[in-house]
C-alpha positions as CSV (number, residue, x, y, z in Angstrom):
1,X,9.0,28.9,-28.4
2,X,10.9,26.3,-26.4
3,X,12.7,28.1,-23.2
4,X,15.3,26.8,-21.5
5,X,13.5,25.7,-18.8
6,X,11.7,23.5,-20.8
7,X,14.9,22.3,-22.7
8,X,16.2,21.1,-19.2
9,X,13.0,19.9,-18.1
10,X,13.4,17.1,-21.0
11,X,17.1,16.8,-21.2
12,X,16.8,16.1,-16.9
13,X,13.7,13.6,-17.3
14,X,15.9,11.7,-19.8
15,X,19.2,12.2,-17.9
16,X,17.4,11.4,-14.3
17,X,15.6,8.5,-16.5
18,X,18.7,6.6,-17.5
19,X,20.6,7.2,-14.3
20,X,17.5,5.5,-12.4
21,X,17.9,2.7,-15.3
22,X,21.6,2.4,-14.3
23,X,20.7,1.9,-10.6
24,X,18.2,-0.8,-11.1
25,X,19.9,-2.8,-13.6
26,X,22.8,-2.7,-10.8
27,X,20.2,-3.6,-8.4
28,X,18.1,-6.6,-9.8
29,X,21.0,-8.1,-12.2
30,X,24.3,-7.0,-11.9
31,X,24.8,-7.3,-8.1
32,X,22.4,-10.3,-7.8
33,X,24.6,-11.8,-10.4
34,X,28.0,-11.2,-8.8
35,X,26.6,-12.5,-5.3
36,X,26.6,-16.2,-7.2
37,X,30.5,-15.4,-7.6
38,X,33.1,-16.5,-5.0
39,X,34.8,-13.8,-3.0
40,X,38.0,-13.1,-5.1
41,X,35.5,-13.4,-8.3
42,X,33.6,-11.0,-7.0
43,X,36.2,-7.9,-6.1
44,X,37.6,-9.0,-9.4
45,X,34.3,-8.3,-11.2
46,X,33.3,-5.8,-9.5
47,X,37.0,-3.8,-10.0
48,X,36.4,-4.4,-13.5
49,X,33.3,-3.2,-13.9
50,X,33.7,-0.2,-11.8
51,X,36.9,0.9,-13.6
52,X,35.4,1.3,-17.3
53,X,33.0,4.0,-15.2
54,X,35.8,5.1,-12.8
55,X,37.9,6.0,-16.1
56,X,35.8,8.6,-17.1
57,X,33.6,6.3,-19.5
58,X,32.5,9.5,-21.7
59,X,28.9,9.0,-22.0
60,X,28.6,7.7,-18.9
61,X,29.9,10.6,-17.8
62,X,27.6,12.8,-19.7
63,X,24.7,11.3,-18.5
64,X,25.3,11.3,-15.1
65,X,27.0,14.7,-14.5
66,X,24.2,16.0,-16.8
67,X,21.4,14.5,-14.6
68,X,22.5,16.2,-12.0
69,X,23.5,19.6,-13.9
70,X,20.5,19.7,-16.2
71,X,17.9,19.3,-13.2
72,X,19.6,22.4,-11.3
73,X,19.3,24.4,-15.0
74,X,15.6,23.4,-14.8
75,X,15.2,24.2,-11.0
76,X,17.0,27.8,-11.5
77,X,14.9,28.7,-14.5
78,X,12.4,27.6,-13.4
79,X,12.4,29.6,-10.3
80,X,10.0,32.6,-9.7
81,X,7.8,30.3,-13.2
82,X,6.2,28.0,-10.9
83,X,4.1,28.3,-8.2
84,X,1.4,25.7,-6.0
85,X,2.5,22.4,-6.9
86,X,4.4,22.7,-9.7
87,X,6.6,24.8,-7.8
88,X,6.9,21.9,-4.8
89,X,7.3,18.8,-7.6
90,X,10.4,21.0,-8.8
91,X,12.0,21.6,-5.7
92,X,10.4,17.8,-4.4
93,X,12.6,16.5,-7.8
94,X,15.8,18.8,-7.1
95,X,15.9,17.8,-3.9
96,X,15.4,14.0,-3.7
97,X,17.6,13.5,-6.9
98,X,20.6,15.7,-5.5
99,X,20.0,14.5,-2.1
100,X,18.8,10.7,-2.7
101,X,21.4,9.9,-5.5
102,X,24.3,12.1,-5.9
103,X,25.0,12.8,-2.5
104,X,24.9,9.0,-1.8
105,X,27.5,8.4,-4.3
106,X,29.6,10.8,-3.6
107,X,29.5,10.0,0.3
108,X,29.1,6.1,0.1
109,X,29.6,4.5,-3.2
110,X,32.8,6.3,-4.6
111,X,34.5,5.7,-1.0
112,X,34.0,2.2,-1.3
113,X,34.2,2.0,-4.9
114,X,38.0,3.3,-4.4
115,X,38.8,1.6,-1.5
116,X,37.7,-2.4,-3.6
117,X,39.9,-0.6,-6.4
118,X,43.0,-0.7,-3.6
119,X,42.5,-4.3,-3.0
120,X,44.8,-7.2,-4.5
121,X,42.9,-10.0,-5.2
122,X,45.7,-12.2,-6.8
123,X,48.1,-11.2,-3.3
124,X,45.0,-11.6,-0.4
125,X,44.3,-14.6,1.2
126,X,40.4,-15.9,1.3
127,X,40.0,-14.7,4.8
128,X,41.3,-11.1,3.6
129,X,39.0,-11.3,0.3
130,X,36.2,-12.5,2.6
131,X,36.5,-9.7,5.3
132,X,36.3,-7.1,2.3
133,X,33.8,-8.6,0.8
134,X,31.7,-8.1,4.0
135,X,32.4,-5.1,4.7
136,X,31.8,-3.9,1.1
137,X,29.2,-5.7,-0.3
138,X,25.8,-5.2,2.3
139,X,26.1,-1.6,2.6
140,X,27.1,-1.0,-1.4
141,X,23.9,-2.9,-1.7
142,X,21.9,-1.2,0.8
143,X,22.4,2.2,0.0
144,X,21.9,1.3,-4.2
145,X,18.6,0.1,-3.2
146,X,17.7,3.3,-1.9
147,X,19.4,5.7,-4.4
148,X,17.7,3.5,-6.9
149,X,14.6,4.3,-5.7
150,X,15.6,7.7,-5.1
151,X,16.6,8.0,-8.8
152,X,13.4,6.4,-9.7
153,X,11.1,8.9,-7.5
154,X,13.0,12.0,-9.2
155,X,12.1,10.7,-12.8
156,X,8.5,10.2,-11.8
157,X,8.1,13.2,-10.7
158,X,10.0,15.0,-13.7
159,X,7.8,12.8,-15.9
160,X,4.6,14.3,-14.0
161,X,6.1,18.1,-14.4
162,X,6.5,17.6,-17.8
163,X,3.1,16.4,-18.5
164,X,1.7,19.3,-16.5
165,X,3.3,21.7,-17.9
C-alpha cells in the first residue's frame, strides 16, 4: 500500500526534476542565447520571458511551488521512518533544495527579476540599458549556476532515496 510518504517521494523527484530542468535550460541556452543580444534586446527579452512566469504561468506554478511543498510532505512523513542514511539523504535533499534553490530565488532572482520588470527600454538611453544590464546580468547568472546545480543535487539524491527505498 502506497503511503504518503512515498506518494511525495515521487511527486518531489518529479517536481525537484523539472525545476532542475528549468534551471539548466536557463543556464546553457536561454541566457547564453540572450548574451548574443544587444543591451535593450536583452532587458526586452528577458522582460518578456520573465513575465509569462511572473503572471502566475499555472503549471509553472504547480511545478515549482509543488517542488518545494511536496519535498517538505515527504521530509515530515517521512520523519521518525528513516534512520542511518536514509534519514541524512532526506534531510541532505530538504535542505539543499529549500536552501540551494528556493531561498536563492526568493532572495536574489525575484528582486532582480522585478527590478528589470521596472525598467523602460523604449525611454532609457544605451548608457542607462548598459549600466542595468551590468548590474543585472553577472550575478542573475552567477547565482542560476549555482541553484542549478543545487536543483540538480536535490533530484540526485531524491532519485537515490527512491531507489533505496
Amino acid at each position: 500500500m502506497l503511503v504518503i510518504s512515498d506518494v511525495s517521494l515521487v511527486l518531489s523527484t518529479l517536481m525537484c526534476s523539472l525545476v532542475a530542468g528549468l534551471l539548466f535550460s536557463y543556464a546553457i541556452v536561454v541566457m547564453p542565447g540572450l548574451k548574443e543580444l544587444d543591451d535593450k534586446s536583452f532587458i526586452k527579452a528577458f522582460q518578456v520571458t520573465d513575465r509569462i512566469i511572473q503572471d502566475n504561468h499555472p503549471l509553472f506554478l504547480l511545478v515549482w511551488l509543488g517542488s518545494a511543498v511536496s519535498i517538505i510532505i515527504f521530509s515530515v512523513s517521512s520523519f521518525g521512518k528513516l534512520d542511518g542514511i536514509d534519514f541524512f539523504l532526506m534531510l541532505l535533499a530538504l535542505a539543499t533544495y529549500i536552501l540551494g534553490v528556493q531561498m536563492p530565488t526568493i532572495i536574489i532572482h525575484l528582486p532582480l527579476n522585478n527590478k528589470l520588470q521596472k525598467v523602460d527600454v523604449d525611454n532609457s538611453s544605451e548608457e542607462e540599458l548598459k549600466a542595468v544590464r551590468i548590474e543585472f546580468e553577472p550575478r542573475w547568472n552567477k547565482s542560476n549556476e549555482i541553484r542549478t546545480f543545487m536543483a540538480c543535487s536535490a533530484s540526485l539524491i531524491l532519485i537515490v532515496l527512491s531507489l533505496k527505498l
